[in-house]
N, C-alpha and C positions, 0 to 999 in steps of 0.2 A: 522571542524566538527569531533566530535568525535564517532566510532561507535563500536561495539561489534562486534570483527571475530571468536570468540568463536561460535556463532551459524551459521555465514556463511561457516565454514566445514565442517558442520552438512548436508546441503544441496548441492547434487550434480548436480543438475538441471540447477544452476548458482550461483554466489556468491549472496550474500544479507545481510543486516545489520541488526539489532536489528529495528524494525519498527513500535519502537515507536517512530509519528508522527502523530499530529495530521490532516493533510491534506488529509484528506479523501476526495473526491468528493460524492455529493449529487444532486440529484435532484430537480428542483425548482418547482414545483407541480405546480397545476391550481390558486387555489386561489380563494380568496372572487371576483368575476367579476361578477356586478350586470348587465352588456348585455346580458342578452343568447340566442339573436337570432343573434347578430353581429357577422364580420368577423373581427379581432384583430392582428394584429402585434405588439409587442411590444421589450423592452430591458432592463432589466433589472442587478445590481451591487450586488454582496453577499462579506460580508467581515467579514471572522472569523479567532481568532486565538484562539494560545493554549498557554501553559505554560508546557516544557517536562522534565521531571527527566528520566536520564537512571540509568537503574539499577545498584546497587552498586557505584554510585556516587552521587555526589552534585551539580553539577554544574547543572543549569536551562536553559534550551535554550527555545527560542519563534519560534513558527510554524506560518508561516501565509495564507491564501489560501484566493486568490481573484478569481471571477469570473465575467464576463460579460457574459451575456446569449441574443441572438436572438430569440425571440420564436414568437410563432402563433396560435391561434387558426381558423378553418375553420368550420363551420357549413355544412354538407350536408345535412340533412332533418330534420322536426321535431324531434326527437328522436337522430341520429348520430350525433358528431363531430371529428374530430380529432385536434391533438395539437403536434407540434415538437417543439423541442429547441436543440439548436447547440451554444455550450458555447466556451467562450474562457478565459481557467485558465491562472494563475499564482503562482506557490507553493513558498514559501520562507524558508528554514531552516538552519539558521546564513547567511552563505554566499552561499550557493547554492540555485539557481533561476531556475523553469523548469516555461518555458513561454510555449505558444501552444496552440490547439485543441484540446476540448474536448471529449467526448463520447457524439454523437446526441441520441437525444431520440425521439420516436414516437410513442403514442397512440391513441388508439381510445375509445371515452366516448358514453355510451347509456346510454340516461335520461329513468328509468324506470317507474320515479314519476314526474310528474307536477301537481298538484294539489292546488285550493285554492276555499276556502268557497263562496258561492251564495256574500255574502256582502263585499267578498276579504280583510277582515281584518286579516284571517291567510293563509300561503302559506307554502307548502312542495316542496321542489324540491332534488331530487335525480338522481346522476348519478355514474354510473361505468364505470372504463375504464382499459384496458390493451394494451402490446405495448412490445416495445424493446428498450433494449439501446443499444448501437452500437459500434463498439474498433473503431472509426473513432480516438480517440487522443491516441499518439505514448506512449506507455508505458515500452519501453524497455533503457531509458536514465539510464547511472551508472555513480557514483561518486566514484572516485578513485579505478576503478574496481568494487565497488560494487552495488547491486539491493537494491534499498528499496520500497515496493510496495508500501507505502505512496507518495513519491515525484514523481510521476508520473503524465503529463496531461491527458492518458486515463489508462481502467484497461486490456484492449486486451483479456477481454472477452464479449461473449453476452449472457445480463441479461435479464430477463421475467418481466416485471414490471406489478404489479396490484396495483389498485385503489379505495376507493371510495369518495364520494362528497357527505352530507347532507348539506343543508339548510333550517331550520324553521324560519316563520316570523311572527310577531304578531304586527302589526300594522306598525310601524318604527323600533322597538325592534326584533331582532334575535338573532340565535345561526348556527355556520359557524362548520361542524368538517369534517376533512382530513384524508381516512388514506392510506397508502400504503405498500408495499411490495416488496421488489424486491429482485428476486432470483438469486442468482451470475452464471453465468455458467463458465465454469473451462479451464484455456489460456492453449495454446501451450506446453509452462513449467511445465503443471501439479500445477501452482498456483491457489489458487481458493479462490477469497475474501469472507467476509462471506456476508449468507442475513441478509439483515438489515428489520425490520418494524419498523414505522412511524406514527404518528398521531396525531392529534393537534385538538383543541376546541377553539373557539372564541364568544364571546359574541361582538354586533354591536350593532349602533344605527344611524341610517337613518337621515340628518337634510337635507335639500332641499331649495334651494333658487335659484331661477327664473330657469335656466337649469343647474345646477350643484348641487351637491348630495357631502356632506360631511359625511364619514363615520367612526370614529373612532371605534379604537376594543381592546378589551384586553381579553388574556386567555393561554393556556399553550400550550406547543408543545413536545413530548417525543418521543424517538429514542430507539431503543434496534437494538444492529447488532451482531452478533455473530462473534466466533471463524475464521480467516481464516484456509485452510488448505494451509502448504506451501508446502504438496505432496499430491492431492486432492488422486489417487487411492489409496496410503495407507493409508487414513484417517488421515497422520499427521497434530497435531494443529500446528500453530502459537499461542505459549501462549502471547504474547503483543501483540495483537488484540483484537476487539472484546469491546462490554461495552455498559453499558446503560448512559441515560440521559436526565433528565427535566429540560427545560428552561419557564421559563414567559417571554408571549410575551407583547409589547405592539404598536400600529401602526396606522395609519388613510389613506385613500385613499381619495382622491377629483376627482369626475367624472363628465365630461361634454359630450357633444354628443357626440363629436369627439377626445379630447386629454386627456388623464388621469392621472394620478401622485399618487402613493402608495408608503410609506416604512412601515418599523417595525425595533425594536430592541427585541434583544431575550437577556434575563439577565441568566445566569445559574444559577439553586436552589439546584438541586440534580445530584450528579454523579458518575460514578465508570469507568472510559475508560485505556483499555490496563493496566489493574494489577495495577491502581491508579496509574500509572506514567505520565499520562496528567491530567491538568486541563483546561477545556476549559474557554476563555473571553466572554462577552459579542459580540453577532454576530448583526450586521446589515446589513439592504437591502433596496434599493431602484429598485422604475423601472417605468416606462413610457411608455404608449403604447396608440396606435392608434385605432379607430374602421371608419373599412375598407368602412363600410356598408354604400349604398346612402341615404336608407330607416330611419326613427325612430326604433332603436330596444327598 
């Protein structure tokens, strides 16, 4: 691996590379989950790469960032839920591999809207939710002496995550939109990643046969994360940080009482990440989850 110490003299906090990298850790949000009075365990696989120019060269390297994620959701009364997830990465950048524990996350959601018409042919449901994400995964690993805040399994800071959840339905025909925020809080080192918002739009369609519910979806999902600081109290940038980007998604979930099955592929359309020197791949996800519940939800 090849990296830039022109910027890591720059910084006296610790060494660190040039970081550009596209293995950023993300959040796997709620999602389309047409239970919502069930108790949910599930597991879910996220697999993205990149494609990395470092500056003033040519050579292309490939980033890659697998996750498995454990998560949950718990129901406590009409209105409350909460939902964790505790992931387990794996970053790749040529030869160097960080395996590990992620950053657990925890929030809590309040449906402020449940509503649907006298003849139940349209439905609104709305929820918000906030939480934290956690430095439970080790973020201090170096290669060949150096930091690069990308290839890390945690960020070893704690984030403020906010949320919200729209779902309209009109007969079997919906529309799904997500959106989140999460505000970086700044490590030990005075490193401070930047906040990212998030938010994605889905169009669905409901087909139902004897107790299983097949739902395909398609619509888009877009990311903006700003600037890190790589010395948060004197406001210095990380200039290769930082970027926006639109992916079309497209996915279908098959639900039964008890065991579920959902992916998606996310195709990139529009981008600009870390000074145009990554281009991100096509990302896929799958995941598989339980509902806990004795009851019909």
């Amino acid at each position: 691996m090849r990296f830039l110490i022109m910027i890591a003299l720059m910084i006296p906090a610790h060494l660190f590379a040039c970081e550009v990298c596209g293995c950023a850790a993300s959040s796997s949000g709620l999602g389309l989950i047409p239970f919502q009075k069930a108790q949910i365990i599930g597991i879910s696989y996220l697999n993205k790469s990149y494609l990395t120019t470092h500056p003033g060269e040519t050579l292309t390297e490939k980033d890659r960032l697998q996750s498995v994620d454990l998560w949950g959701r718990v129901n406590l009364s009409e209105r409350w839920m909460l939902r964790f997830d505790l992931p387990l990465v794996r970053k790749t950048q040529n030869q160097s591999v960080v395996n590990g524990l992620g950053d657990a996350e925890i929030l809590a959601y309040y449906k402020f809207i449940n509503w649907e018409s006298e003849k139940k042919p349209f439905q609104i449901l709305g929820l918000a939710g906030a939480g934290l994400k956690m430095p439970t995964g080790k973020s201090n690993q170096n290669f060949e002496n150096i930091w690069i805040p990308n290839m890390q399994a945690g960020t070893g800071s704690w984030d403020g995550l906010f949320t919200t959840l729209i779902t309209l339905k009109w007969m079997r025909w919906g529309v799904f939109s997500e959106t989140s925020y999460k505000a970086s809080g700044t490590r030990k080192d005075d490193y401070r990643y930047g906040n990212t918002f998030s938010s994605n739009a889905l169009l669905f369609r409901e087909f139902k046969w004897k107790n299983r519910v097949f739902i395909p979806q398609l619509g888009w999902t877009t990311q903006n994360a700003r600037r890190d600081f790589t010395e948060a109290s004197k406001q210095v940038w990380n200039i290769y940080s930082g970027g926006k980007q639109t992916a079309f998604v497209v996915g279908a979930g098959l639900y039964s009482k008890k065991l579920s099955l959902r992916s998606s592929i996310g195709l990139p359309l529009n981008y600009h990440l870390s000074r145009g020197y990554i281009k991100p791949k096509p990302t896929f996800q799958i995941g598989l989850f339980y509902n806990l519940s004795k009851s019909k939800s």
